[in-house]
N, C-alpha and C positions, 0 to 999 in steps of 0.2 A: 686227132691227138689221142692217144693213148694215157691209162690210169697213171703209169707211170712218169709219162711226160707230163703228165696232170699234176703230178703230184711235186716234178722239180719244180716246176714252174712255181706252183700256190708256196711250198714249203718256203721258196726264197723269199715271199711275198711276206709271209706269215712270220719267218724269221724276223725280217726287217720289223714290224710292230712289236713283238716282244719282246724287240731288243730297246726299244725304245719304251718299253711299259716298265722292266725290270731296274734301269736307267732313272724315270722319273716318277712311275707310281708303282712299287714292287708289292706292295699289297692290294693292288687292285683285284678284281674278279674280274679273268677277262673267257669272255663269250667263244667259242672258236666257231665260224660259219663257213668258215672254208671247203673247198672241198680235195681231196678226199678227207673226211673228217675221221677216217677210222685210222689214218696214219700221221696225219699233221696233228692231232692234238698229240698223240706218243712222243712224237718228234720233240713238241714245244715245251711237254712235261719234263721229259729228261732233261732238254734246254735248262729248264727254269732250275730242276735239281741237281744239276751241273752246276751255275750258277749260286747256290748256297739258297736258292729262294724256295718257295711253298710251291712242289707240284702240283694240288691240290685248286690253284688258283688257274688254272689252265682247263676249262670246263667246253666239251662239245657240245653245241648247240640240236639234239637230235629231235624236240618241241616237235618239229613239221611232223613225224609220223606218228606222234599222239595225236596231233591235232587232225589228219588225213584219217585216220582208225576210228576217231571217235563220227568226222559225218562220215564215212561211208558205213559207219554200225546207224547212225540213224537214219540212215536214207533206206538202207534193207528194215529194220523195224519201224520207223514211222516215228521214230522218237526224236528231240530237241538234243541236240549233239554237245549241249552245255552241262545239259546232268549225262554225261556218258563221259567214263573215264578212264581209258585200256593203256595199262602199261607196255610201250615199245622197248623191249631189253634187245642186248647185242650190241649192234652196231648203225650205222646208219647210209649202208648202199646194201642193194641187192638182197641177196639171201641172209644176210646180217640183222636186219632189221625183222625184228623177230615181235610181232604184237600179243599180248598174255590175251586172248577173248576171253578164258575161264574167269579172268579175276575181276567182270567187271557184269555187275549183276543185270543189265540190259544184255551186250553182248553174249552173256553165258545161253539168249535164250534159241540163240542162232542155232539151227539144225547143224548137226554134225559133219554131215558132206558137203554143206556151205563153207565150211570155215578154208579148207587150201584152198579155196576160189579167190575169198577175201583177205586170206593172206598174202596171196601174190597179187590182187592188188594193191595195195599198200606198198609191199617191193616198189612193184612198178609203176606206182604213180607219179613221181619224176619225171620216168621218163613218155609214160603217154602226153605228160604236159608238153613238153620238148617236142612230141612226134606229131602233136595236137596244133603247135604251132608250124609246125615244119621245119623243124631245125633254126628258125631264129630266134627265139626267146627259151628261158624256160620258167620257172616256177617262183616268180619274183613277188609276186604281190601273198602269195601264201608264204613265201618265206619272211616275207617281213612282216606279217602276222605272227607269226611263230615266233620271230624272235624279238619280237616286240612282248608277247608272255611274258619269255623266258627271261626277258630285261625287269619285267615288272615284278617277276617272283624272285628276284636276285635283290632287285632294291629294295623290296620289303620285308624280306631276310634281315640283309644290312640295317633297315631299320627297329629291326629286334621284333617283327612278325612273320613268324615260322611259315614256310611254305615248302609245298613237295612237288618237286618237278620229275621226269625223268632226264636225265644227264648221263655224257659219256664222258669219263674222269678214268684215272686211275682208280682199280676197285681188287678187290679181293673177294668179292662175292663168287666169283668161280675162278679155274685155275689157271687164267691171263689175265694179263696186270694192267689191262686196260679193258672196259663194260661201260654200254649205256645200262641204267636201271633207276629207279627209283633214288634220289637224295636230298636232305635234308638242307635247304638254304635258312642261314640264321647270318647274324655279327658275326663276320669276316668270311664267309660266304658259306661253302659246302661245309656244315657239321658236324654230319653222317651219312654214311652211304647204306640204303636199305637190304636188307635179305631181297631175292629175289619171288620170296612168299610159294605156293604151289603151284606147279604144272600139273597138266594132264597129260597123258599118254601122247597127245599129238607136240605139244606142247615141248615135253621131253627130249623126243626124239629131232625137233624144229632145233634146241638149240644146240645139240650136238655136231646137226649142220651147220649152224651160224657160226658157231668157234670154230672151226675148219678154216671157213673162209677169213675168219675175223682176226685169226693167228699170223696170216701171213700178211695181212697187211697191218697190224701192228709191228713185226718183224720190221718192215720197211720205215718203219719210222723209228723205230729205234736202231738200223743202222745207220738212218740220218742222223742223229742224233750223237751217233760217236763218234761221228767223222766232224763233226760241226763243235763251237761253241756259241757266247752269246758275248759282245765285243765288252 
């Protein structure tokens, strides 16, 4: 199967629930774990702002490669992966998923020709899981880790205690209308969405590459998106 038959497939899937969220709880905060998540949340956002509802409520689930970034930064330093905490901007397949090492004072202390080792594994940590099992599983038990966080930092948000996850939402942090990055969950969910704070030279040039790839499959969800409504 192919990304893109990946993606008719998930988008009708993904349709069908949002149609049914906007229908019976239109302010909800809804999760998106789908995959390909750099296209179907575009897709379900403009849905929703089609719709007359809050794009904004339509949040990708990108958690697993903070969570994959922070132990494989303690497993090369020796440190406890709970105080390590590396922002994953971009997106969330491939060359998209883009992890800050500079901004996270453990990580920073990683040698400099270590870090594209460790950033392509992080990419590829997906799918060495997939490859790890041979093709019949993949990466279930950590994603339900990850999105078992991101449910917890979402309800306690709602419950009016600030928390900062990274999410892929619509954003204007840089010059496409959709970014994973740092946001702010409070009462009625995402707040604010953060600056993306400083790169480094490698850093820089990383997410130059990431919006490349990250533009065209947003594109695809937002041609889903106009060819579609929401019933």
């Amino acid at each position: 199967m192919t990304r893109d038959d990946l993606f008719k497939t998930n988008a009708g899937i993904a349709k069908g629930i949002v149609e049914a969220c906007a229908k019976f709880c239109p302010t909800a905060v809804l999760g998106m774990i789908v995959n390909p998540v750099n296209s179907v949340v575009p897709a379900m956002a403009e849905l929703y702002k089609k719709k007359g509802l809050d794009p904004m409520k339509i949040v990708g689930i990108t958690t697993l490669d903070v969570v994959r970034a922070n132990k494989f930064v303690g497993e090369i330093t020796g440190k406890n992966p709970n105080f390590i905490n590396i922002p994953v901007i971009g997106g969330h397949a491939g060359t998209t998923i883009m992890p800050v090492f500079s901004q996270d004072k453990i990580a920073k202390t990683i040698a400099e020709d270590k870090i594209a080792e460790l950033d392509k594994h992080v990419q590829n940590a997906g799918t060495d899981v997939v490859d790890a099992k041979g093709g019949k599983g993949s990466a279930t038990l950590s994603m339900a880790y990850a999105g078992a966080r991101f449910g917890k930092s979402v309800l306690a948000g709602l419950a009016g205690r600030r928390r900062v996850e990274c999410a892929y939402c619509k954003s204007d942090v840089t010059d496409l209308p959709y970014f994973a990055q740092k946001v702010v969950f409070g009462e009625g969910g995402i707040t604010k969405v953060l600056p993306l704070g400083d790169l480094n030279e490698y850093e820089t040039k990383r997410l130059e590459e990431a919006k490349v790839q990250l533009k065209l499959e947003i594109e695809t969800g937002l041609a889903y998106a106009e060819s579609e409504s929401l019933a």
